[in-house]
ZAGUSE-24103 format. One record per atom (N, C-alpha, C, O): residue in one letter; residue number from 1; atom name; x, y negated, z. Coordinates in nm, 2 decimals. Layout:
residuo  num  atomo  east  north  up
a  NUM  CA  X  Y  Z
...
This chain:
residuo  num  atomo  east  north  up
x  1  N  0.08  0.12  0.00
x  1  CA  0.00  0.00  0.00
x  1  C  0.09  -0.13  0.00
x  1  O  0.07  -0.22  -0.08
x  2  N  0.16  -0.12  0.07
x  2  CA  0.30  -0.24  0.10
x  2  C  0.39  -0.27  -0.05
x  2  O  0.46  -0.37  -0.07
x  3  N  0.38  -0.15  -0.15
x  3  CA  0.45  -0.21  -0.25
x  3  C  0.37  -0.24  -0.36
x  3  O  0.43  -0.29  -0.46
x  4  N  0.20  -0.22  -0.36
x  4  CA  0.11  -0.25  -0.41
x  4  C  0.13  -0.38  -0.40
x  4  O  0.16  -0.44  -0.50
x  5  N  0.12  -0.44  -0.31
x  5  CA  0.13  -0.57  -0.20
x  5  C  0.20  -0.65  -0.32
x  5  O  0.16  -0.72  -0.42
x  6  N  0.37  -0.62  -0.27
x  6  CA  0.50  -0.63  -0.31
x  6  C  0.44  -0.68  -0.52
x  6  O  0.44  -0.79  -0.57
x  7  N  0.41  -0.58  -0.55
x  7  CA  0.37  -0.63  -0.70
x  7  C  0.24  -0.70  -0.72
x  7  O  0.23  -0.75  -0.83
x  8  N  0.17  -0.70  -0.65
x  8  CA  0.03  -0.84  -0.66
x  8  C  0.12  -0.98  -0.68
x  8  O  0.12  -1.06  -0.77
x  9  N  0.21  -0.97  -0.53
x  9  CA  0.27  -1.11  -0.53
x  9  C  0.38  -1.10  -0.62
x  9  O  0.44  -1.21  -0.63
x  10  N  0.43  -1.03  -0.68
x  10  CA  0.54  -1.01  -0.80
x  10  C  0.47  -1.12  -0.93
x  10  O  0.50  -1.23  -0.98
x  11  N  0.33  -1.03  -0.97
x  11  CA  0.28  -1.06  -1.06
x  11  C  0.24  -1.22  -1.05
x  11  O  0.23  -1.29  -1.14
x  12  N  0.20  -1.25  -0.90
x  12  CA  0.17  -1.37  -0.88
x  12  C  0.26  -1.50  -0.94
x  12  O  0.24  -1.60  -1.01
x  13  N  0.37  -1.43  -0.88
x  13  CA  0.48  -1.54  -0.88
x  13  C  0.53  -1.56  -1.02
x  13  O  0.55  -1.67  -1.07
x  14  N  0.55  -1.41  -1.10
x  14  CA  0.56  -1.42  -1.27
x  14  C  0.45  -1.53  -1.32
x  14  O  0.48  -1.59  -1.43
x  15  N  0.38  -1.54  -1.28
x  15  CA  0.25  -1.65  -1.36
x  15  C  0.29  -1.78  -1.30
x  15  O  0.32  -1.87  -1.39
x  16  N  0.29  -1.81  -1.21
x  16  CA  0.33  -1.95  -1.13
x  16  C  0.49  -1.98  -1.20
x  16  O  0.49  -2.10  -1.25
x  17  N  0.61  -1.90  -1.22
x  17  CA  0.69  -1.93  -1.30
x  17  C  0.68  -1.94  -1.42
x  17  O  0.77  -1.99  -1.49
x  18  N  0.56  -1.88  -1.48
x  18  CA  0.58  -1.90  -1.62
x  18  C  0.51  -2.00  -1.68
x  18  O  0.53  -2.04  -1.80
x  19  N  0.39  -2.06  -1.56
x  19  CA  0.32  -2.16  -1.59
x  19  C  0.44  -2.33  -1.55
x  19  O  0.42  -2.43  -1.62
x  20  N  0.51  -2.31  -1.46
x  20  CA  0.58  -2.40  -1.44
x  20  C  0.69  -2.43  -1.52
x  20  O  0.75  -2.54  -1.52
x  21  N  0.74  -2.27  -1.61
x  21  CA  0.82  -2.32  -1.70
x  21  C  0.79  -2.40  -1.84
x  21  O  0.86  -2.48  -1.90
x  22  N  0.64  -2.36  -1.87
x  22  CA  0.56  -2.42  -2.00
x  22  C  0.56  -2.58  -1.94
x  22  O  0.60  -2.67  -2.02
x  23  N  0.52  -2.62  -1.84
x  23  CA  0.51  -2.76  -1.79
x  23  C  0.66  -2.84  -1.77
x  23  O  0.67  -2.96  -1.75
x  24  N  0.74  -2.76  -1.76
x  24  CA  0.89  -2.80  -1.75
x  24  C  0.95  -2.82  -1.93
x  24  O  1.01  -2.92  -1.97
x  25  N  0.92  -2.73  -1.99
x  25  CA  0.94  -2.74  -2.12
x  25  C  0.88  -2.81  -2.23
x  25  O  0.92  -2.86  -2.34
x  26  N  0.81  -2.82  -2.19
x  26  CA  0.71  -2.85  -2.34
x  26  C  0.57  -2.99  -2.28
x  26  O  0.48  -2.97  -2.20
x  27  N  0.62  -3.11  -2.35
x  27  CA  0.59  -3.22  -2.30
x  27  C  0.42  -3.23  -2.30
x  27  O  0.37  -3.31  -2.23
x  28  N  0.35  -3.15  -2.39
x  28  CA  0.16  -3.16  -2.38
x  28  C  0.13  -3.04  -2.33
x  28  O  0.07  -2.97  -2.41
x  29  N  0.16  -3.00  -2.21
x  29  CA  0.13  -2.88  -2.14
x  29  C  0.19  -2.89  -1.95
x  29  O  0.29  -2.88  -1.88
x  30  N  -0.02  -2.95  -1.91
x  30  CA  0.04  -3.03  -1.78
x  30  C  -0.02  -2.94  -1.67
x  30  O  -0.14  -2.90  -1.69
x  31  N  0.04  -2.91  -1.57
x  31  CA  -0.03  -2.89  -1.45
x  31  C  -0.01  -2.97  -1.34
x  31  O  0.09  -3.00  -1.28
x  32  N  -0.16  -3.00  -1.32
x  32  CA  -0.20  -3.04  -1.19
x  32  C  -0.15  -2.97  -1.00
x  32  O  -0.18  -2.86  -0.94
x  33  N  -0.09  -3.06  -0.98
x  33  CA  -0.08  -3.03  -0.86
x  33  C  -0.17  -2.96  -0.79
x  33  O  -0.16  -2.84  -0.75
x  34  N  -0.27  -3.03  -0.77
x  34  CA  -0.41  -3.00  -0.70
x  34  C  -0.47  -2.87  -0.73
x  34  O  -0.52  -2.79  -0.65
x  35  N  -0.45  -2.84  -0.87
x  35  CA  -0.54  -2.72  -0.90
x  35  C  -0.41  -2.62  -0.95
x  35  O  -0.41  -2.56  -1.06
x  36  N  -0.31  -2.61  -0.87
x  36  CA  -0.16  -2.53  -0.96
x  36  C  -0.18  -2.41  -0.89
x  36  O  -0.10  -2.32  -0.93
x  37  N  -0.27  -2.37  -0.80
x  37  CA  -0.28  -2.22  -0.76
x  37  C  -0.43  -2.19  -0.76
x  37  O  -0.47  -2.12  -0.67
x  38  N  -0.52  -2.24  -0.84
x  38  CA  -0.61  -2.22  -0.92
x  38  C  -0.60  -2.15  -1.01
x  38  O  -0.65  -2.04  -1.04
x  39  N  -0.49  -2.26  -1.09
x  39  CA  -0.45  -2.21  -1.21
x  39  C  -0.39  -2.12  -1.29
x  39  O  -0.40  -2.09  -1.40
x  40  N  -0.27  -2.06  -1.15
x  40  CA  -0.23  -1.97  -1.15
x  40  C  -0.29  -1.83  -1.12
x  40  O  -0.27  -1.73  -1.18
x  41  N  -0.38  -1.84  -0.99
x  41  CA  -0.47  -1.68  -1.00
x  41  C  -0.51  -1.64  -1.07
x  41  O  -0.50  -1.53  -1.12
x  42  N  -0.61  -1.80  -1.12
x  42  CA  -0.71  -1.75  -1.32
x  42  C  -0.63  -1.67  -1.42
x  42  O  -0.67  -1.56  -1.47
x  43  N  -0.52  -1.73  -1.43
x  43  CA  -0.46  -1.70  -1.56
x  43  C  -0.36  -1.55  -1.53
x  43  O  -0.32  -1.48  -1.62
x  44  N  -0.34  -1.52  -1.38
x  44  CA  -0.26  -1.39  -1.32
x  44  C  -0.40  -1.25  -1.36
x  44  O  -0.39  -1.13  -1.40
x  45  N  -0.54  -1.34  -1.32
x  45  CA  -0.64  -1.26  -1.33
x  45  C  -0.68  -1.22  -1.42
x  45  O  -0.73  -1.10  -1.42
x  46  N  -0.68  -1.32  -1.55
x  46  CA  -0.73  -1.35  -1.66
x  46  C  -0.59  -1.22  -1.76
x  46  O  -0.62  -1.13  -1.84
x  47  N  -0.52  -1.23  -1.74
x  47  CA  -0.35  -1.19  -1.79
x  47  C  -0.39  -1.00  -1.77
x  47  O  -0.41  -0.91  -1.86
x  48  N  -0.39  -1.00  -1.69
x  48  CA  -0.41  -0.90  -1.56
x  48  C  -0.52  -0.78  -1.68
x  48  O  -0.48  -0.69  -1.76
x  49  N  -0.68  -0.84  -1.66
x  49  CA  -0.79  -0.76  -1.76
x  49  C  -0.76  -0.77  -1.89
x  49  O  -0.75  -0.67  -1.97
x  50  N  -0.73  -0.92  -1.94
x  50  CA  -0.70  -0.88  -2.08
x  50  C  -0.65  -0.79  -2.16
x  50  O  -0.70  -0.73  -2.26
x  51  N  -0.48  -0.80  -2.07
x  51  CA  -0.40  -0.70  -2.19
x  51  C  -0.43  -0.57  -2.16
x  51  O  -0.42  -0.53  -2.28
x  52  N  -0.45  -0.50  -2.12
x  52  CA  -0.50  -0.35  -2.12
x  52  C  -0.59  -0.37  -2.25
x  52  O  -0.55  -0.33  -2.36
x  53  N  -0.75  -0.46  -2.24
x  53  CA  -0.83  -0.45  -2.34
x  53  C  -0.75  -0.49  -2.46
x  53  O  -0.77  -0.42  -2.56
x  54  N  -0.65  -0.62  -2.50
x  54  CA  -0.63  -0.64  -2.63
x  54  C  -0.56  -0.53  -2.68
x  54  O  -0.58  -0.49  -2.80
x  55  N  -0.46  -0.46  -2.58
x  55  CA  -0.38  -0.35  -2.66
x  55  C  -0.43  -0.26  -2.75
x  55  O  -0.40  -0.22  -2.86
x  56  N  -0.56  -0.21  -2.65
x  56  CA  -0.67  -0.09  -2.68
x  56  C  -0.69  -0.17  -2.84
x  56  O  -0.68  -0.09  -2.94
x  57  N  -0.74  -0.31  -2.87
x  57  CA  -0.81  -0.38  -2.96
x  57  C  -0.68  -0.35  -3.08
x  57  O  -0.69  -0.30  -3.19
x  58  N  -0.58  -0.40  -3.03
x  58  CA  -0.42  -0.42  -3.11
x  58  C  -0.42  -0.25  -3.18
x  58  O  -0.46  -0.22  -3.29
x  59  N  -0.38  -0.18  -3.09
x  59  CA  -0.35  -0.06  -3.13
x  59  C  -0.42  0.02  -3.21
x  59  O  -0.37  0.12  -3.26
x  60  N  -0.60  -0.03  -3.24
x  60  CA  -0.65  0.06  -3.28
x  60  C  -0.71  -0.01  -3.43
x  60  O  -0.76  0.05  -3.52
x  61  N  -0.69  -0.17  -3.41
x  61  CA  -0.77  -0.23  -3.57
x  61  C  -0.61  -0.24  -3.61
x  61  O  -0.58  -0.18  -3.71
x  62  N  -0.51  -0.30  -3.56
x  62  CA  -0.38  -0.38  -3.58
x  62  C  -0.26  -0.29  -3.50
x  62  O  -0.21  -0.33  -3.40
x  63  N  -0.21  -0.14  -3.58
x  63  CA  -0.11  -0.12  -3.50
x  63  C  0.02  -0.19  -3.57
x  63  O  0.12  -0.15  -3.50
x  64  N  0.07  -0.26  -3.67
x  64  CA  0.14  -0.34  -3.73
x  64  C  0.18  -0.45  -3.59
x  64  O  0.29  -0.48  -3.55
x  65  N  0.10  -0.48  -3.56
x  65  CA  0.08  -0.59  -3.46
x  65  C  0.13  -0.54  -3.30
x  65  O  0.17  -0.63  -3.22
x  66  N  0.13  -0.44  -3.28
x  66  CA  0.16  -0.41  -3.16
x  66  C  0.26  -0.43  -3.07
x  66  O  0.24  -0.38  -2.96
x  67  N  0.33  -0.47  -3.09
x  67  CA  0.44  -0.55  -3.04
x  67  C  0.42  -0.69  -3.00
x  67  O  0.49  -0.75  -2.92
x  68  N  0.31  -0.74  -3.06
x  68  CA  0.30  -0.92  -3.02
x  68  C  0.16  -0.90  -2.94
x  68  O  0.10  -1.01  -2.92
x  69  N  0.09  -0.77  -2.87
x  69  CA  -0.01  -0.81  -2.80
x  69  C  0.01  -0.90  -2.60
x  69  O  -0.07  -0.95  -2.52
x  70  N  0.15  -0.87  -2.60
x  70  CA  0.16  -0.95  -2.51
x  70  C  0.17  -1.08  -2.51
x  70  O  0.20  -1.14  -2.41
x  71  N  0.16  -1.14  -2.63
x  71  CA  0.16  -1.30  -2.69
x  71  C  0.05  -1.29  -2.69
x  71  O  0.00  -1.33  -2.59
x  72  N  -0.04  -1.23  -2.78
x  72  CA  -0.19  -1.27  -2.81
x  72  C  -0.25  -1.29  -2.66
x  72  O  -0.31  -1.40  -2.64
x  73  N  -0.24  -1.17  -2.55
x  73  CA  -0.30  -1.20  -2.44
x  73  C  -0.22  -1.28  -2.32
x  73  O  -0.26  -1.29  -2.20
x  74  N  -0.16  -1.32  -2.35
x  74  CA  -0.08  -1.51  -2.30
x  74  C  -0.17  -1.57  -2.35
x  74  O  -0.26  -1.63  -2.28
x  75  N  -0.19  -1.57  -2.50
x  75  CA  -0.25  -1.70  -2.56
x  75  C  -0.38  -1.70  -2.48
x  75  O  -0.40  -1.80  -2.41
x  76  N  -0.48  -1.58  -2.46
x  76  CA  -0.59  -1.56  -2.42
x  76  C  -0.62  -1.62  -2.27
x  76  O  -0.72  -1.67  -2.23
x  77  N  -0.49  -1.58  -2.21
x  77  CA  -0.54  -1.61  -2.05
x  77  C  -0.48  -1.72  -2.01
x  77  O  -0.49  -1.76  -1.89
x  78  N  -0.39  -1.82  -2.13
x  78  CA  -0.41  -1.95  -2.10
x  78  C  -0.52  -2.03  -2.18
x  78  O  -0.51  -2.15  -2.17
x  79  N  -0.59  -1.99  -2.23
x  79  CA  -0.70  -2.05  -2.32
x  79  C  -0.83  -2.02  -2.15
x  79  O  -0.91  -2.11  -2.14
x  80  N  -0.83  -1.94  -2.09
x  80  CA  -0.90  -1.85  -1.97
x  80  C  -0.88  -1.99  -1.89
x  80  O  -0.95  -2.09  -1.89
x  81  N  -0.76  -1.95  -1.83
x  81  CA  -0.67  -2.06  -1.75
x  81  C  -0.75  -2.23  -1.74
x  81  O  -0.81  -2.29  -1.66
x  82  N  -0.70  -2.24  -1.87
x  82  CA  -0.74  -2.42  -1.91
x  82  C  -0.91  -2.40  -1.87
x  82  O  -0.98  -2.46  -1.79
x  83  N  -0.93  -2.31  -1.97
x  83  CA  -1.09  -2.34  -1.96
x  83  C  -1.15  -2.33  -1.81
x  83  O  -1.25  -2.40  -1.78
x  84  N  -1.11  -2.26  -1.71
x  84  CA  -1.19  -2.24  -1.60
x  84  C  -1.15  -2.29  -1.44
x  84  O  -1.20  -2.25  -1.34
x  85  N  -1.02  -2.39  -1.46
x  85  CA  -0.94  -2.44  -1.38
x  85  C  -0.90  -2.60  -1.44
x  85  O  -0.91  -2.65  -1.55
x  86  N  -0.86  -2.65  -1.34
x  86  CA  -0.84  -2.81  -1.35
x  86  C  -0.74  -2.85  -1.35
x  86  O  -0.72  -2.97  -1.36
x  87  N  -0.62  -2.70  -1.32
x  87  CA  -0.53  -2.73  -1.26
x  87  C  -0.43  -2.72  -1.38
x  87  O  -0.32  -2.75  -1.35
x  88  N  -0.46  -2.69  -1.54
x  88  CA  -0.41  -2.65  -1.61
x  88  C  -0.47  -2.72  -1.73
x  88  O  -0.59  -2.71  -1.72
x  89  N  -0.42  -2.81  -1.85
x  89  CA  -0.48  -2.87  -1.95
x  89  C  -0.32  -2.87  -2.09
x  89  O  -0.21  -2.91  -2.08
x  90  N  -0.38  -2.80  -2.19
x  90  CA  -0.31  -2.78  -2.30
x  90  C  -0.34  -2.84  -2.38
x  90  O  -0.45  -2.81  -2.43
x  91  N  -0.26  -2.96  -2.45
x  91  CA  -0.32  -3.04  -2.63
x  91  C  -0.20  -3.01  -2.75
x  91  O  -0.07  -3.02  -2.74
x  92  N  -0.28  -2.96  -2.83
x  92  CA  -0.24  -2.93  -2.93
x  92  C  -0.18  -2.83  -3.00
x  92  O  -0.10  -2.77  -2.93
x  93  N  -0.20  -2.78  -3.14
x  93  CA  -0.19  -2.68  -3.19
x  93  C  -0.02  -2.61  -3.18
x  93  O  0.00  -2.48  -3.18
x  94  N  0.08  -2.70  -3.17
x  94  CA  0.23  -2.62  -3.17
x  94  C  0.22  -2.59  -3.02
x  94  O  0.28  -2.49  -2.97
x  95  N  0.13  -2.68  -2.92
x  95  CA  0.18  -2.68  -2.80
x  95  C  0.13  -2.57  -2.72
x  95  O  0.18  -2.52  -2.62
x  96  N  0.01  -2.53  -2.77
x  96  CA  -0.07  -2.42  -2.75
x  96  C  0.05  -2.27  -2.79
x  96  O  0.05  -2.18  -2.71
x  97  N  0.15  -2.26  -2.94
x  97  CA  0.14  -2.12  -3.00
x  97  C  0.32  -2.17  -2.95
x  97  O  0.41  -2.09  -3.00
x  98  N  0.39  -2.28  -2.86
x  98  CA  0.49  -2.27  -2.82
x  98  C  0.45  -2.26  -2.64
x  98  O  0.55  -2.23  -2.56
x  99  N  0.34  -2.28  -2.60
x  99  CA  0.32  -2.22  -2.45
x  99  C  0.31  -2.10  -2.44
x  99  O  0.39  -2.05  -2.36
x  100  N  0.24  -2.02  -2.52
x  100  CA  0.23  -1.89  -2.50
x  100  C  0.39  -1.81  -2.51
x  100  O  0.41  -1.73  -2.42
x  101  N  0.45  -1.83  -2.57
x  101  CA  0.59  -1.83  -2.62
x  101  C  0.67  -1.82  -2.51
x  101  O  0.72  -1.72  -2.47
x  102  N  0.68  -1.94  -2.46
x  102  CA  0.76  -2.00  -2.31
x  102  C  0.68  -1.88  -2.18
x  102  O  0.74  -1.79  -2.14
x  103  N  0.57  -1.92  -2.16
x  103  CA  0.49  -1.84  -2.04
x  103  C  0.51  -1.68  -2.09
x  103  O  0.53  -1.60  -2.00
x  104  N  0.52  -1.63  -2.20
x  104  CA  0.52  -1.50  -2.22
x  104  C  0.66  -1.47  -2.19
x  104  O  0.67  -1.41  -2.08
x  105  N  0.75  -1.50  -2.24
x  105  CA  0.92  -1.50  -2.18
x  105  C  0.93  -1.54  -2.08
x  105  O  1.04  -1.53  -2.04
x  106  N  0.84  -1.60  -2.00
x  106  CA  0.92  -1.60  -1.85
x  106  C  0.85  -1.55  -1.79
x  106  O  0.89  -1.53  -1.67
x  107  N  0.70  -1.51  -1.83
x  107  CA  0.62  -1.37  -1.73
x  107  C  0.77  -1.24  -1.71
x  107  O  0.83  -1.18  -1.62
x  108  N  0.77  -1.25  -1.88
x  108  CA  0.80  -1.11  -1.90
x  108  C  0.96  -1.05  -1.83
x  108  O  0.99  -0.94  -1.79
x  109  N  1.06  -1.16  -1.85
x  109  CA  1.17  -1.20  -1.77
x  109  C  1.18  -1.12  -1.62
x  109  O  1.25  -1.04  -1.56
x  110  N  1.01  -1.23  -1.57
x  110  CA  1.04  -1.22  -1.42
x  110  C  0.96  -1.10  -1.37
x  110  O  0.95  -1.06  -1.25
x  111  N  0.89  -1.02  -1.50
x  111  CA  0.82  -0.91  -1.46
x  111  C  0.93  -0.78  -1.45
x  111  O  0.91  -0.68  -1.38
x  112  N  1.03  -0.80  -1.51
x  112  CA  1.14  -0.70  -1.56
x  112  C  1.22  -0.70  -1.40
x  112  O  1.23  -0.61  -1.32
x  113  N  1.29  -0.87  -1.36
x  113  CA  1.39  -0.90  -1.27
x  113  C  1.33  -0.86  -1.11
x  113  O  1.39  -0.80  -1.02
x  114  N  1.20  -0.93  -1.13
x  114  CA  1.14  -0.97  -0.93
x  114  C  1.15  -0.85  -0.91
x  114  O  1.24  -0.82  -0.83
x  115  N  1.07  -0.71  -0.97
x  115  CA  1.12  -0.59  -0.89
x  115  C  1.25  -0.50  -0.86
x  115  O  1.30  -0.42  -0.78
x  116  N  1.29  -0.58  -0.96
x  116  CA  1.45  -0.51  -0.91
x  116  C  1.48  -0.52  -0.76
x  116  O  1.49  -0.44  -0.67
x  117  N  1.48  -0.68  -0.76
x  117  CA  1.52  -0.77  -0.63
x  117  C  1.45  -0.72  -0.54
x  117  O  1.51  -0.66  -0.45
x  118  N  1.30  -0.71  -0.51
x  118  CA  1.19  -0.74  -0.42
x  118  C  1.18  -0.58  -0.37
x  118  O  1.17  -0.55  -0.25
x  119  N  1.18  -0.45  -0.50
x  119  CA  1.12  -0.31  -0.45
x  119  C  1.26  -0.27  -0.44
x  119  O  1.26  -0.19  -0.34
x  120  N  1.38  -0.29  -0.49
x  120  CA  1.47  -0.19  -0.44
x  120  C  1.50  -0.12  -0.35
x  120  O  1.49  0.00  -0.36
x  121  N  1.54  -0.18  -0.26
x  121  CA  1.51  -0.17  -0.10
x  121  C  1.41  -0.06  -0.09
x  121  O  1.43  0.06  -0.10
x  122  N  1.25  -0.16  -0.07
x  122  CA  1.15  -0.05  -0.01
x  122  C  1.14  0.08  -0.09
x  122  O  1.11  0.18  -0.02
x  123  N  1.17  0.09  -0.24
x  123  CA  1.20  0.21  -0.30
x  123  C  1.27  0.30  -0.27
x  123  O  1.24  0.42  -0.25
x  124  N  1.38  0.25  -0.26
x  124  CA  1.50  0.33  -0.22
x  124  C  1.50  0.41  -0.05
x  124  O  1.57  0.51  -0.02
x  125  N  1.39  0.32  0.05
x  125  CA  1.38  0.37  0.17
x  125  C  1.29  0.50  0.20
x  125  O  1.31  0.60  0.28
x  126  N  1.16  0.44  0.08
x  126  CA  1.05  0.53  0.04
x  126  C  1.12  0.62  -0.03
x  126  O  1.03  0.71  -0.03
x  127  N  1.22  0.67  -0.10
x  127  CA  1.30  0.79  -0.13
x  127  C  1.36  0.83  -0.07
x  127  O  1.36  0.96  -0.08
x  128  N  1.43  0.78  0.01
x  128  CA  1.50  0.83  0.10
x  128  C  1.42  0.93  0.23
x  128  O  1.44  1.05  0.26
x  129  N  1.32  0.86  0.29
x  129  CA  1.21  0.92  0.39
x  129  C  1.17  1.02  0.31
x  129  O  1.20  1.12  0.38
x  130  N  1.11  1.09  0.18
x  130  CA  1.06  1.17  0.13
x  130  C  1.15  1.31  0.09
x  130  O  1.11  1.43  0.10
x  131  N  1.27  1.28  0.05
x  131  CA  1.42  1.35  0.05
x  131  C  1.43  1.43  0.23
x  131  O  1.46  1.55  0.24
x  132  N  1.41  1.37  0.31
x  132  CA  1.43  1.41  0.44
x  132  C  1.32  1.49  0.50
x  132  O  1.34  1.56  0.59
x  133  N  1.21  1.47  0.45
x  133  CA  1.12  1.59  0.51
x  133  C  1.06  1.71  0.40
x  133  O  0.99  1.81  0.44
């Protein structure tokens, strides 16, 4: 349950960095203070259901495509994001197909890195306890 835990807030924090890197990078792509952990759950939640469903959608009309369904469903759950939060507002068409871009590489970055750092440890303890009895 604890490394369940461990990856909610993994995943958490991948969306909050990847949303902070699109607003750090790319000058029409702003987040609100006020609403920056709105914005972030929507779009962790929104991230979260989509891609399972677009893959299923990718893989079975578009398997040519299957490699870019983690872009498509960025694009999706920051289009989610903006629309259902205050805390998140995107203008314009480059800024829109270079956010998804930015937030998808630094989801995906920090989806690869945070568990190294964060589960090692409790992995390696949880292996170790199971080895022993």
């Amino acid at each position: 349950m604890i490394i369940f835990l461990i990856r909610a807030a993994i995943y958490l924090g991948t969306a909050a960095l990847g949303l902070l890197a699109g607003a750090w990078l790319l000058d029409d792509f702003h987040l609100a203070t006020s609403g920056f952990i709105v914005a972030v759950v929507v779009f962790a939640v929104a991230q979260s259901i989509l891609s399972p469903f677009i893959f299923r959608l990718t893989n079975r009309y578009a398997p040519a495509a299957i490699g870019g369904f983690g872009l498509i469903s960025t694009l999706v759950a920051l289009i989610v994001a903006a629309s259902f939060s205050n805390g998140l507002s995107i203008n314009g068409f480059s800024t829109w197909v270079l956010a998804s871009l930015v937030v998808w590489a630094a989801t995906t970055l920090g989806g690869w890195l945070l568990p190294l750092i964060f589960l090692k440890k409790r992995l390696a303890a949880r292996d170790a306890g199971k080895s022993k009895a």
